[in-house]
C-alpha positions in Angstrom: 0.0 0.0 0.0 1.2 3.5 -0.7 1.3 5.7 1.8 1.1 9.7 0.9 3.1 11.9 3.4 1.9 15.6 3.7 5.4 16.8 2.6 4.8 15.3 -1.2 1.1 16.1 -1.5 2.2 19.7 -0.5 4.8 19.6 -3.5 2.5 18.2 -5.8 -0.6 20.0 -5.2 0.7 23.2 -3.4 0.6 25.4 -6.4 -3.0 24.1 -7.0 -3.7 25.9 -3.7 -2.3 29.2 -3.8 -3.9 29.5 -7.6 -7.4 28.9 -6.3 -6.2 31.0 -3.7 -5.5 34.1 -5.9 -8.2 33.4 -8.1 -10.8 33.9 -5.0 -8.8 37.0 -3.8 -8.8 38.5 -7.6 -12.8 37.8 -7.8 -13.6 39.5 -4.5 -11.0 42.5 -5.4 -13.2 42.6 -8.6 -16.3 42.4 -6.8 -15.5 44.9 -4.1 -14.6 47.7 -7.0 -17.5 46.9 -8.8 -19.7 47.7 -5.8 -17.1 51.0 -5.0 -17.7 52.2 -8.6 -22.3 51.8 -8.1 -21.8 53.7 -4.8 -20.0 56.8 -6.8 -22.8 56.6 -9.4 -25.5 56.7 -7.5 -24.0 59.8 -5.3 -23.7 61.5 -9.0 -20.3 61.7 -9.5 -18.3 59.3 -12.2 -17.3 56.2 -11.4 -13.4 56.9 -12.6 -13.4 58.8 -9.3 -12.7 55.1 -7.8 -9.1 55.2 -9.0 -8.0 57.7 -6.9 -8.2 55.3 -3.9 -4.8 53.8 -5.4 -3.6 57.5 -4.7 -1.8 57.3 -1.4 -2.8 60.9 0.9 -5.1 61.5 -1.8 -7.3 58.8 -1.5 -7.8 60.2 2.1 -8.5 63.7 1.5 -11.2 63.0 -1.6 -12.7 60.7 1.0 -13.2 63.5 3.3 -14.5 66.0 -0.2 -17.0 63.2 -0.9 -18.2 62.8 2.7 -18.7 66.7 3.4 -19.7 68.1 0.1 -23.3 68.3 -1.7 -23.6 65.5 -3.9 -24.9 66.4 -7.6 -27.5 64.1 -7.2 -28.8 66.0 -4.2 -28.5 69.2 -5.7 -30.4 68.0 -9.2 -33.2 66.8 -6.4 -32.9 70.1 -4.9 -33.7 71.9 -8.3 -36.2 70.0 -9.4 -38.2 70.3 -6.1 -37.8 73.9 -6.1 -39.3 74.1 -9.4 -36.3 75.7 -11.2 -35.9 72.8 -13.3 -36.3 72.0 -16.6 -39.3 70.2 -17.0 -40.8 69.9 -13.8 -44.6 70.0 -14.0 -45.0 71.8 -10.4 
């Protein structure tokens, strides 16, 4: 009977592991920009504006613009509720 040790399944298969490994890490990194980018959108702004997180210092500082500023979508919402807008049948 042939007996397996750890040691040669882990040099065998070992690169299997760490493949599936950073296959799973690459699909969540995917997923977790993906979900980044629909968050931007739907505050107004272009999704683009994602890639600045990969800007050390930067990233911090537009995170602090995007949390304390008006948001375009808000402000659209604010002109068409005031009636200023094109459009609006009020």
């Amino acid at each position: 009977m042939d007996d397996v040790s750890y040691d040669q399944l882990a040099d065998d298969y070992g690169w299997l592991v760490g493949g599936a490994a950073l296959v799973v890490y690459l699909l969540f990194a995917l997923l977790v920009l993906i979900a980044y980018v629909r968050i931007i959108q739907k505050a107004g702004y272009s999704g683009w504006w994602v890639l600045i997180g990969l800007v050390p210092i930067v990233n911090v500082v537009m995170f602090f613009v995007f949390a304390f500023s008006r948001w375009p979508v808000l402000r659209e919402r604010d002109t068409l509720r005031s009636g200023r807008g094109v459009g609006y049948p009020g």
